[in-house]
Kinemage of the C-alpha trace (Angstrom):
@kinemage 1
@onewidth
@group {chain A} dominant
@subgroup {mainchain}
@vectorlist {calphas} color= white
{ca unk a 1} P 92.848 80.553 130.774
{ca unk a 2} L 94.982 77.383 130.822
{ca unk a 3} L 97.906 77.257 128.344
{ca unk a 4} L 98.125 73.697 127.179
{ca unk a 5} L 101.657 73.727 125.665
{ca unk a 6} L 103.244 74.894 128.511
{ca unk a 7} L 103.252 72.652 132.179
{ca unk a 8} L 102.141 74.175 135.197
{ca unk a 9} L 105.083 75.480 137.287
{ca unk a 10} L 104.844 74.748 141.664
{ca unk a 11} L 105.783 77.543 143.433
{ca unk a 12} L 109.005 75.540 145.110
{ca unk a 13} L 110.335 75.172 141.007
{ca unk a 14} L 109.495 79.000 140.894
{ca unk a 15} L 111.615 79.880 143.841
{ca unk a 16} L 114.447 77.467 143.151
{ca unk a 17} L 114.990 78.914 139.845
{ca unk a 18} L 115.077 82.874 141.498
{ca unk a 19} L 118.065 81.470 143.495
{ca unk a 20} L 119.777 80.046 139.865
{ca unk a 21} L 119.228 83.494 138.767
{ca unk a 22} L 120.835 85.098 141.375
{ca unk a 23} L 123.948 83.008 141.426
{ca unk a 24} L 124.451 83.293 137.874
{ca unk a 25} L 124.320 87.544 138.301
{ca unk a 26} L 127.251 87.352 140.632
{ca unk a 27} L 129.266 85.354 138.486
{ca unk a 28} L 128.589 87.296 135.662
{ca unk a 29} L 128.776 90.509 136.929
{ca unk a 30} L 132.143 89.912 138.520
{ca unk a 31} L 133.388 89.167 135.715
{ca unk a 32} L 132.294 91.984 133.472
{ca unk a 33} L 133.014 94.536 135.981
{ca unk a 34} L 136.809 93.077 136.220
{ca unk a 35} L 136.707 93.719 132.186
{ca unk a 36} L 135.478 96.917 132.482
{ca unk a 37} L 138.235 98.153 134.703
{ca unk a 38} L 140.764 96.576 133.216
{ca unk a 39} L 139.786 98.246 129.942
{ca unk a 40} L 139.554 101.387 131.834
{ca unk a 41} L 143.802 100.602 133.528
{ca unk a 42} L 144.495 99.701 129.815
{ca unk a 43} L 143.139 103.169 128.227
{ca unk a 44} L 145.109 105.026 131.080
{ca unk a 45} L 148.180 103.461 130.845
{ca unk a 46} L 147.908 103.716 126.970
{ca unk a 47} L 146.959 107.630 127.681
{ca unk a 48} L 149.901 107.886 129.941
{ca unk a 49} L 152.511 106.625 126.959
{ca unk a 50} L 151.272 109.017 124.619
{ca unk a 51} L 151.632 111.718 126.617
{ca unk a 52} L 155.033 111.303 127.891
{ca unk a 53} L 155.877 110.531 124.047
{ca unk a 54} L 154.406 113.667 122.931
{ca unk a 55} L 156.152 115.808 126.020
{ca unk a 56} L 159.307 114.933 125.200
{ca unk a 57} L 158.493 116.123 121.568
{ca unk a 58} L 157.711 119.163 122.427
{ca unk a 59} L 160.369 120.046 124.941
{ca unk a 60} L 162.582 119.426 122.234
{ca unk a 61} L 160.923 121.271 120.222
{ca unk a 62} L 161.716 124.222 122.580
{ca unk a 63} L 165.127 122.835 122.480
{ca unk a 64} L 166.096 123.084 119.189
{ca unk a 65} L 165.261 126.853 118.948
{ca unk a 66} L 168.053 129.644 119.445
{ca unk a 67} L 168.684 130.544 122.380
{ca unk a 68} L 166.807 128.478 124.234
{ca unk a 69} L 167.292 126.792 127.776
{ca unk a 70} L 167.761 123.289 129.646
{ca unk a 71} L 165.425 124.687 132.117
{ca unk a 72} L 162.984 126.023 129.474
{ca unk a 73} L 162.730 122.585 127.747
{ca unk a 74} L 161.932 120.892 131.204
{ca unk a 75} L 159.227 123.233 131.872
{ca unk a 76} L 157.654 122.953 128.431
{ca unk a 77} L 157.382 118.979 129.368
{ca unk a 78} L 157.008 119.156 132.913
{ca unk a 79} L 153.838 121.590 132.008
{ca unk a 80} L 152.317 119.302 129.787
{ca unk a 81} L 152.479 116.310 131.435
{ca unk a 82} L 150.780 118.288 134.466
{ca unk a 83} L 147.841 118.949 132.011
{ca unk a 84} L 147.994 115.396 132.241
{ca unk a 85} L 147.485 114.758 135.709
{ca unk a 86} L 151.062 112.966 135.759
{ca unk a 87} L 153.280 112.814 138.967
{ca unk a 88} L 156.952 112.065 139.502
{ca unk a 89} L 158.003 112.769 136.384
{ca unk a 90} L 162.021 112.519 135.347
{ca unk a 91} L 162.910 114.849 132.514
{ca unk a 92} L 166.555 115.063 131.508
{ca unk a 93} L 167.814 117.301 128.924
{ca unk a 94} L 171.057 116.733 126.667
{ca unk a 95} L 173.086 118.599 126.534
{ca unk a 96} L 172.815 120.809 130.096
{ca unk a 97} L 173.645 123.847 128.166
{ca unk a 98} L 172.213 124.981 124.846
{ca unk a 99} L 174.523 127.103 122.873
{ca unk a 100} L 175.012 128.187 119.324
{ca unk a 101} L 177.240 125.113 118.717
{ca unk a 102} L 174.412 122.857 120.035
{ca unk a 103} L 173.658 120.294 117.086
{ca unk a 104} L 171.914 117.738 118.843
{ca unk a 105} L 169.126 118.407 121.795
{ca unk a 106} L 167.759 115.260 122.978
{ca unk a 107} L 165.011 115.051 125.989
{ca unk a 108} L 164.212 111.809 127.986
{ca unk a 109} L 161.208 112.328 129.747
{ca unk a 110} L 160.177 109.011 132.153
{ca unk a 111} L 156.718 108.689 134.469
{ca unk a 112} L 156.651 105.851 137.213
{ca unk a 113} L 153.304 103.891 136.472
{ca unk a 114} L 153.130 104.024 140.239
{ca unk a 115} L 150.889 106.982 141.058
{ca unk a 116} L 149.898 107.531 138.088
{ca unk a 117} L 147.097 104.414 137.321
{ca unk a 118} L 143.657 105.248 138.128
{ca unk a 119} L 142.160 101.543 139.090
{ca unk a 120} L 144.801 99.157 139.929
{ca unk a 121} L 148.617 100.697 141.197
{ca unk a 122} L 149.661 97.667 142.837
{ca unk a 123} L 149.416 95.529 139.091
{ca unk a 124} L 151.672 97.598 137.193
{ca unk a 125} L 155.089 98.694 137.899
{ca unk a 126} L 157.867 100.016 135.822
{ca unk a 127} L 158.289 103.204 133.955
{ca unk a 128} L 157.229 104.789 130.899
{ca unk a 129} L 159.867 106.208 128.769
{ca unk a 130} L 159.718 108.906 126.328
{ca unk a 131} L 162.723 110.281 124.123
{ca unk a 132} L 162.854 112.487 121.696
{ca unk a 133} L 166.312 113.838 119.398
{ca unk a 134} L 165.983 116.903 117.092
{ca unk a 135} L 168.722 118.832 115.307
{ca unk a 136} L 168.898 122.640 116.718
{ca unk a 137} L 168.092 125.138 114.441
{ca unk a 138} L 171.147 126.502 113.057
{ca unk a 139} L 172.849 127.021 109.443
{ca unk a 140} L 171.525 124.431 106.805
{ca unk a 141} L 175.409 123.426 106.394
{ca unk a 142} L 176.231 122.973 110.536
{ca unk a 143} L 172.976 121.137 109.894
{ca unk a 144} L 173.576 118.635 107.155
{ca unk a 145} L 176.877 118.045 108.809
{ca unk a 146} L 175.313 117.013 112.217
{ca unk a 147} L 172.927 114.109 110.308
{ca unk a 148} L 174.247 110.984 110.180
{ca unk a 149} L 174.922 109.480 106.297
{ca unk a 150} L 172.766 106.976 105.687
């Protein structure tokens, strides 16, 4: 059956048009697989920030409590962001030694983005910081003395 709204194609227009079709998959393509792993960089790298965030939390949390250690509170970070996968990680602990006089414990925890991307290392460089400052646990009136008046 003849369709009389639409014109009769050659097979040269036929062929011509597969090659079109082609082209335009490889440009678009490219392009949507350079969005996906970018999106994929950006969720790592945003993955990476909240995890060296939330290790320095809670190696000051350990901080904080009597009797605990410098040592301790690197472990407690250094263990978590291993859960993460992370390498090369910096965590510094202030002050060295925790004592009963201890008011303030702060932790800086920093990751090199090098090593640590998934798609793309050679893009990103820098580090990602994460510091945390608690007041130790100690009497409510050492306490209310170490916090600053507003």
């Amino acid at each position: 059956m003849i369709d009389l709204f639409r014109p009769a194609r050659s097979n040269r227009q036929r062929k011509t048009r597969r090659g079109a079709a082609a082209v335009e998959f490889a440009i678009s393509i490219t392009i949507l697989l350079m969005i996906v792993f970018a999106s994929i960089e950006f969720v790592r790298l945003n993955m990476l920030r909240q995890g060296v965030e939330h290790a320095s939390y809670m190696a000051a949390r350990r901080g904080i409590v009597t009797g605990a250690t410098a040592s301790e509170v690197q472990a407690v970070a250094e263990a978590h962001l291993s859960l993460l996968g992370v390498s090369g990680a910096t965590v510094t602990v202030d002050p060295l030694k925790i004592t009963d006089e201890t008011k303030i414990v702060r932790v800086d925890v920093i990751v090199p983005t090098t090593g640590n991307t998934w798609v793309s290392p050679v893009h990103y460089s820098g580090n990602i910081a994460g510091r945390s400052r608690m007041l130790a646990e100690r009497a409510a009136a050492d306490m209310t003395s170490a916090m600053a008046t507003p």
